[in-house]
Chimera marker file (.cmm) of the C-alpha trace (Angstrom):
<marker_set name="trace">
<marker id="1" x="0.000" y="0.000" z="0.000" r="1" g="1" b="0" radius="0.5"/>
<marker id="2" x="2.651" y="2.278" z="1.057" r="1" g="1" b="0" radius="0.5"/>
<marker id="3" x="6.011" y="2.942" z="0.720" r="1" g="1" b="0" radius="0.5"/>
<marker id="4" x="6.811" y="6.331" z="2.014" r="1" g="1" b="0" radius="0.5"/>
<marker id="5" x="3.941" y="7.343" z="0.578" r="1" g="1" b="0" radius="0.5"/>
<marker id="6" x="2.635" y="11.228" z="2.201" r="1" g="1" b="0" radius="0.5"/>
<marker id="7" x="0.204" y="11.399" z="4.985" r="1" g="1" b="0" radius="0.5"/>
<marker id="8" x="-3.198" y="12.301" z="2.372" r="1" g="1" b="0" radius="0.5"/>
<marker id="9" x="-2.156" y="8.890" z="0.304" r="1" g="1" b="0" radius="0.5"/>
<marker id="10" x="-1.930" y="6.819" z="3.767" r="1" g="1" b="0" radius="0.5"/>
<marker id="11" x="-5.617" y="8.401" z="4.506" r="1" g="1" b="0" radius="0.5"/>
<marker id="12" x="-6.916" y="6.892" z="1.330" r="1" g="1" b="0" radius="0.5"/>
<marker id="13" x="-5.181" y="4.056" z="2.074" r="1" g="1" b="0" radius="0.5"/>
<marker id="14" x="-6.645" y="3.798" z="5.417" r="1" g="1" b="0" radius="0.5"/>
<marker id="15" x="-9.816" y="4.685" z="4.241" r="1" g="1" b="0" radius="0.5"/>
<marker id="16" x="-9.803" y="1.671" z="1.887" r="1" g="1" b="0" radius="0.5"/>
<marker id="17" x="-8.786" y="-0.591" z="4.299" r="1" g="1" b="0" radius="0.5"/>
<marker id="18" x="-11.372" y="0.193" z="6.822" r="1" g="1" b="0" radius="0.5"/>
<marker id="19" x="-13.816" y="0.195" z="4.492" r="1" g="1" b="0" radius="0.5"/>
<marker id="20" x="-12.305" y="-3.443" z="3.307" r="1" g="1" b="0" radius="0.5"/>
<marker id="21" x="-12.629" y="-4.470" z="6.895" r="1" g="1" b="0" radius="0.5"/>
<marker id="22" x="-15.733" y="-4.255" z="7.034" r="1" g="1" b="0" radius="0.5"/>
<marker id="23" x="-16.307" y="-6.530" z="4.676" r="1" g="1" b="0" radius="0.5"/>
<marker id="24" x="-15.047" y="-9.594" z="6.244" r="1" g="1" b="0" radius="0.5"/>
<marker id="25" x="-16.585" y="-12.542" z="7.384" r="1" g="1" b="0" radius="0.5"/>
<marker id="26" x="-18.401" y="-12.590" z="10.821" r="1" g="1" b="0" radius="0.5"/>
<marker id="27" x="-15.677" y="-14.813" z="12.186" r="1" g="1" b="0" radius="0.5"/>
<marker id="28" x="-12.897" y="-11.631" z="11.667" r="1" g="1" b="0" radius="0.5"/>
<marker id="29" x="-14.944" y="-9.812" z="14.139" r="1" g="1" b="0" radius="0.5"/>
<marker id="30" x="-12.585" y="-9.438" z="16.668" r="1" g="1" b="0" radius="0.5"/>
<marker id="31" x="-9.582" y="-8.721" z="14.277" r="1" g="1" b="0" radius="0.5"/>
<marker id="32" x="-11.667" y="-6.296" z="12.581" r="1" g="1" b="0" radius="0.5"/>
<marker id="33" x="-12.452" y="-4.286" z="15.519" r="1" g="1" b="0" radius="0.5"/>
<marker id="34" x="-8.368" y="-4.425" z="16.387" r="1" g="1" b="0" radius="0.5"/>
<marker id="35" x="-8.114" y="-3.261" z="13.180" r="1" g="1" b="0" radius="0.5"/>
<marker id="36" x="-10.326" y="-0.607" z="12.840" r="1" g="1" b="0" radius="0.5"/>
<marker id="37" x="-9.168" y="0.831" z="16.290" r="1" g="1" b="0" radius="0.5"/>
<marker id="38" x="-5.806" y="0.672" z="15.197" r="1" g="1" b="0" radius="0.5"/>
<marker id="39" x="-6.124" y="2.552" z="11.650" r="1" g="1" b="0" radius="0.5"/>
<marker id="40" x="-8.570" y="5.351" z="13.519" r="1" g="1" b="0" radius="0.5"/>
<marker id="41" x="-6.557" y="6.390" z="15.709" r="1" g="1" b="0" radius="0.5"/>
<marker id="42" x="-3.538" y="6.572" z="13.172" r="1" g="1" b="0" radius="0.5"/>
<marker id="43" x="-5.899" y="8.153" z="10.798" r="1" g="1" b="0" radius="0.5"/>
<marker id="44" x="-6.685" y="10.456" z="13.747" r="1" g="1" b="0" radius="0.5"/>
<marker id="45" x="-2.448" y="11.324" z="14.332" r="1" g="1" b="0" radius="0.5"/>
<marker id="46" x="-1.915" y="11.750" z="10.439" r="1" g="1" b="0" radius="0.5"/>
<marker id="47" x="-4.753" y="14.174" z="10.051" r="1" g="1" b="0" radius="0.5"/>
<marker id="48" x="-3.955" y="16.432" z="13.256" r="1" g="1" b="0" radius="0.5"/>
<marker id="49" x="-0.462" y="16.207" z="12.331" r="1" g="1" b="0" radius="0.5"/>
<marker id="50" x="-0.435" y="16.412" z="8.277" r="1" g="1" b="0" radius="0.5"/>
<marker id="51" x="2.302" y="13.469" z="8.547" r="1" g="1" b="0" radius="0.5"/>
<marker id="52" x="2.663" y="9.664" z="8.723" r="1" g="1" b="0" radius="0.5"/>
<marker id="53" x="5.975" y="7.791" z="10.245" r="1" g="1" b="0" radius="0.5"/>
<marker id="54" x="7.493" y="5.072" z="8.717" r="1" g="1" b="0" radius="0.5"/>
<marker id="55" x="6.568" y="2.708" z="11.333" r="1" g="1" b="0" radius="0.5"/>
<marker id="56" x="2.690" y="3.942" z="10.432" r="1" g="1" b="0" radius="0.5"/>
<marker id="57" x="3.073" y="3.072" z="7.336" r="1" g="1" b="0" radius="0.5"/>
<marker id="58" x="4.674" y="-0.289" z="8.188" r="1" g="1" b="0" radius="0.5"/>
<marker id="59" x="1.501" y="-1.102" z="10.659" r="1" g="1" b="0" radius="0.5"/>
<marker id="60" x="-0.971" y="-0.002" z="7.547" r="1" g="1" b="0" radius="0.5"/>
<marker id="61" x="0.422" y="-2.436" z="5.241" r="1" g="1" b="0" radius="0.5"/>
<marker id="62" x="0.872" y="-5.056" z="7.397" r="1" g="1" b="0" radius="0.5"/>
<marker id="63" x="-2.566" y="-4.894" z="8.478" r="1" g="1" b="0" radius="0.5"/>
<marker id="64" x="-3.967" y="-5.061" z="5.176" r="1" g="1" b="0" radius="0.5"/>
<marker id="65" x="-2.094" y="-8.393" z="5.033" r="1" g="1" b="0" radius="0.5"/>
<marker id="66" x="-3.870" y="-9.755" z="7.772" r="1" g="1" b="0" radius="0.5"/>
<marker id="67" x="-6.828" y="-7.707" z="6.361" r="1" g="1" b="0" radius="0.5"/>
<marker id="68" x="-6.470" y="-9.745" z="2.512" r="1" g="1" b="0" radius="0.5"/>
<marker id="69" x="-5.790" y="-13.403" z="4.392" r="1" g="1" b="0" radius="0.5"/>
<marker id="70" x="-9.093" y="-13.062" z="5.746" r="1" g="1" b="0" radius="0.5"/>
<marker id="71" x="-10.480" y="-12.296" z="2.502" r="1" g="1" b="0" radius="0.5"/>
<marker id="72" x="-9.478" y="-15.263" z="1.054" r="1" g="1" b="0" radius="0.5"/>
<link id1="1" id2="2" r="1" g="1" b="0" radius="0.2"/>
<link id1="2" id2="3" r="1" g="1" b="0" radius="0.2"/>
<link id1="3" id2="4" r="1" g="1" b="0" radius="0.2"/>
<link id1="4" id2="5" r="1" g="1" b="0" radius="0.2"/>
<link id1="5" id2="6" r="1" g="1" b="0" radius="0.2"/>
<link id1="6" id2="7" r="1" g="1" b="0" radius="0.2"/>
<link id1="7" id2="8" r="1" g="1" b="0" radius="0.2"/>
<link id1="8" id2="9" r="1" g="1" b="0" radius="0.2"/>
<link id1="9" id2="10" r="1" g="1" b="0" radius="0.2"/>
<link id1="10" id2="11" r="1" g="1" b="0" radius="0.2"/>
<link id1="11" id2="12" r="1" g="1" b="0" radius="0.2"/>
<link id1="12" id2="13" r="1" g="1" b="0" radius="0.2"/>
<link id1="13" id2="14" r="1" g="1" b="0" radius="0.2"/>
<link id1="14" id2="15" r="1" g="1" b="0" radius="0.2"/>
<link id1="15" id2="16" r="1" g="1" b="0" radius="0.2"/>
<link id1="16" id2="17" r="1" g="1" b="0" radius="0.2"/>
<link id1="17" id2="18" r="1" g="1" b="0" radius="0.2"/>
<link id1="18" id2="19" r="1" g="1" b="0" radius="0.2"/>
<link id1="19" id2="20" r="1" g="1" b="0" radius="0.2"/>
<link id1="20" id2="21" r="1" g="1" b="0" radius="0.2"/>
<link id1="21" id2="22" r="1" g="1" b="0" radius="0.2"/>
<link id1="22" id2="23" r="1" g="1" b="0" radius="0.2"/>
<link id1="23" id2="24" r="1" g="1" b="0" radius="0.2"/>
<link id1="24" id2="25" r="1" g="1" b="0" radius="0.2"/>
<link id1="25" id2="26" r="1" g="1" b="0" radius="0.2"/>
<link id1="26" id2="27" r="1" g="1" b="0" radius="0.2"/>
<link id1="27" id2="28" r="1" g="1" b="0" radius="0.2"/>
<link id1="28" id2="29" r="1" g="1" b="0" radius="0.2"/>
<link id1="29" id2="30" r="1" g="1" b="0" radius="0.2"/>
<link id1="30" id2="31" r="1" g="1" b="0" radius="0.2"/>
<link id1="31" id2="32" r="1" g="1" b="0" radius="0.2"/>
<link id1="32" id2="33" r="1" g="1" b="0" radius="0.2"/>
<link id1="33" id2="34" r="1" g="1" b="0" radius="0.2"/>
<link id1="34" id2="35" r="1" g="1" b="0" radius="0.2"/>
<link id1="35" id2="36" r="1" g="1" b="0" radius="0.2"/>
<link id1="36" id2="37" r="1" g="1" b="0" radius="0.2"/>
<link id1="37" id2="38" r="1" g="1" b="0" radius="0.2"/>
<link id1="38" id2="39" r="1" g="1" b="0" radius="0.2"/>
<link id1="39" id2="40" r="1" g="1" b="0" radius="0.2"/>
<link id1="40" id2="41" r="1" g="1" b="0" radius="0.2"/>
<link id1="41" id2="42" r="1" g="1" b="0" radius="0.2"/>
<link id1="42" id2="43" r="1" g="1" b="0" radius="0.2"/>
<link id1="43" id2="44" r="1" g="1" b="0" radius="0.2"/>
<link id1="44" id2="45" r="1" g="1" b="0" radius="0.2"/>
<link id1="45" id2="46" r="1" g="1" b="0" radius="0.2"/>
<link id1="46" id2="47" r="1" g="1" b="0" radius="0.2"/>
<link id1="47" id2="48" r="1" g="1" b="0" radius="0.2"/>
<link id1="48" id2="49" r="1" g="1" b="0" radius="0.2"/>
<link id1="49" id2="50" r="1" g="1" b="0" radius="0.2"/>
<link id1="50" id2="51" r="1" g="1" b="0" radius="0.2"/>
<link id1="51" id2="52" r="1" g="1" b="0" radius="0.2"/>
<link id1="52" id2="53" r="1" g="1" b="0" radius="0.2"/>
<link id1="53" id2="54" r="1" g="1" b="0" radius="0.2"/>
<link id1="54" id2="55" r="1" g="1" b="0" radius="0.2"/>
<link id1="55" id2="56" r="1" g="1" b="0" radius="0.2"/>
<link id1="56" id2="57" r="1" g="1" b="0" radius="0.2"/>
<link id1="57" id2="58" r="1" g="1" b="0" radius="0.2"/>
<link id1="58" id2="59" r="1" g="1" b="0" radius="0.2"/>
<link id1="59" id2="60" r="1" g="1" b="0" radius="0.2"/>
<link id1="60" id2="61" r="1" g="1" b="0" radius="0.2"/>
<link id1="61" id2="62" r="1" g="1" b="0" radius="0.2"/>
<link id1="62" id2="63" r="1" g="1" b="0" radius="0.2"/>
<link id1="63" id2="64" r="1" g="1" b="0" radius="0.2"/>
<link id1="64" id2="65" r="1" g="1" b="0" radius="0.2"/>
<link id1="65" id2="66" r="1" g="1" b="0" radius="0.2"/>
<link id1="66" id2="67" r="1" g="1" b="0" radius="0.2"/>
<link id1="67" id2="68" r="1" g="1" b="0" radius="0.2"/>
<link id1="68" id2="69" r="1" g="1" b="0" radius="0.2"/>
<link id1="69" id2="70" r="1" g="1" b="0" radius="0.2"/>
<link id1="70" id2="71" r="1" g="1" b="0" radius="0.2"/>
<link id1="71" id2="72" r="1" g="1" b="0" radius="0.2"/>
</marker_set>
C-alpha cells in the first residue's frame, strides 16, 4: 500500500482498508475491531499532524495483510 507514501495517500489508504474491513466474514470480528481501532486512531495522528511515520506506514500495510488473508 505504502512505501513512504505522504500522509493524504496513507488516509486513502486507510480509508480503503477500513472500508475493506468491514467486509469480512463474521468470524474476523474481533480482528476487525483491532483493526479498525488501530487505523482510527492513526488516521486520527496523520490528520492532526499532516504526517505519517514510517513505522505507520509499516503497521498499515501489514494490516492489510492480515486484512487480505481473511479475505481469502
Amino acid at each position: 500500500m505504502c512505501d513512504l507514501c505522504g500522509w493524504e495517500e496513507f488516509l486513502d489508504n486507510a480509508e480503503q482498508l477500513l472500508a475493506d474491513v468491514e467486509e469480512l466474514p463474521d468470524r474476523a470480528e474481533d480482528f476487525a475491531d483491532s483493526v479498525k481501532e488501530k487505523v482510527e486512531g492513526m488516521v486520527d495522528w496523520a490528520r492532526d499532524n499532516e504526517h505519517v511515520t514510517g513505522p505507520m506506514e509499516t503497521a498499515l500495510d501489514n494490516m492489510a495483510a492480515g486484512v487480505a488473508r481473511w479475505q481469502r
